[in-house]
C-alpha positions as CSV (number, residue, x, y, z in Angstrom):
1,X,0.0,0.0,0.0
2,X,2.6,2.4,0.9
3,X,4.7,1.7,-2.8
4,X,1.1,2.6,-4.4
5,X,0.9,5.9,-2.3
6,X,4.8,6.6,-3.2
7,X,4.1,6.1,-7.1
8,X,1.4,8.0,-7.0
9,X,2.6,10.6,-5.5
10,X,5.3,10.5,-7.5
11,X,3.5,10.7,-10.9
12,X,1.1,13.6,-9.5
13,X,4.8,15.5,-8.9
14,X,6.4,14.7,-12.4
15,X,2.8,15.3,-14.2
16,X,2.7,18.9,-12.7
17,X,6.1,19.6,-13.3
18,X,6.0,18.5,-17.0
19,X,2.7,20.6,-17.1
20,X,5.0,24.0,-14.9
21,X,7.4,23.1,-17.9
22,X,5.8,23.4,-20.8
23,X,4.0,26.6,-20.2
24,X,7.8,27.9,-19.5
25,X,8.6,26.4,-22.8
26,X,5.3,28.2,-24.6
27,X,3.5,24.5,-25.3
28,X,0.2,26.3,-22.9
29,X,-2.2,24.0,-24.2
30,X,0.1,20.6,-23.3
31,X,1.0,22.3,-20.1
32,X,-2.6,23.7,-18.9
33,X,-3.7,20.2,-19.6
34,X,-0.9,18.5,-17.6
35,X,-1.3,21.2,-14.6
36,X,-5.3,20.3,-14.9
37,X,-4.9,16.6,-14.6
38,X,-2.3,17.3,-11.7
39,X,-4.7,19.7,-9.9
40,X,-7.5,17.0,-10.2
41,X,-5.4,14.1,-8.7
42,X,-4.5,16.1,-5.7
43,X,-7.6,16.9,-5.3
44,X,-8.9,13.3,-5.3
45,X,-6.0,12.6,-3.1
46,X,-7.3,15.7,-0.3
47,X,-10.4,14.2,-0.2
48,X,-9.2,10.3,0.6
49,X,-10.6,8.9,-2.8
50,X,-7.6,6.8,-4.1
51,X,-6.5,9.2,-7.2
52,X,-4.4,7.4,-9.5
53,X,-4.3,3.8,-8.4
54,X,-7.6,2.6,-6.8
55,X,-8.0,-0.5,-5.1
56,X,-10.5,-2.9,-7.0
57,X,-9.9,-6.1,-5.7
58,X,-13.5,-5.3,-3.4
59,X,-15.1,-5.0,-6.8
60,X,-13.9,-8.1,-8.5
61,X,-15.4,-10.3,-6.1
62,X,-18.3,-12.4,-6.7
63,X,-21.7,-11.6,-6.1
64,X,-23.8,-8.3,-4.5
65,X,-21.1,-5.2,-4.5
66,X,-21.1,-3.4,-1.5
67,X,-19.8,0.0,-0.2
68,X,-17.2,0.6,2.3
């Protein structure tokens, strides 16, 4: 669990820096949509929801899904 928090984080980091980089470099469209998709994971991860990598093995078990 802890390596799936640490890649995640890690991406969320190199996704908005690619995205801080190219709107230095004048690509605004690639870089607001890199920043944007940064933004949006950290949100997800402030409010506890998984971001990135969510856990599914709850859902791939047989029979009436259920909410936890």
């Amino acid at each position: 669990m802890r390596a799936r928090r640490t890649a995640r984080d890690t991406v969320i980091w190199v996704v908005a820096t690619a995205g801080i980089v190219a709107m230095v470099l004048d690509q605004t469209i690639i870089g607001a949509i890199l920043l944007a998709f940064a933004v949006w994971q950290l949100v997800l991860v402030a409010r506890r929801g998984g971001g990135l990598f969510v856990d599914q093995r709850a859902a791939d078990r047989p029979g009436k899904p259920t909410v936890s």
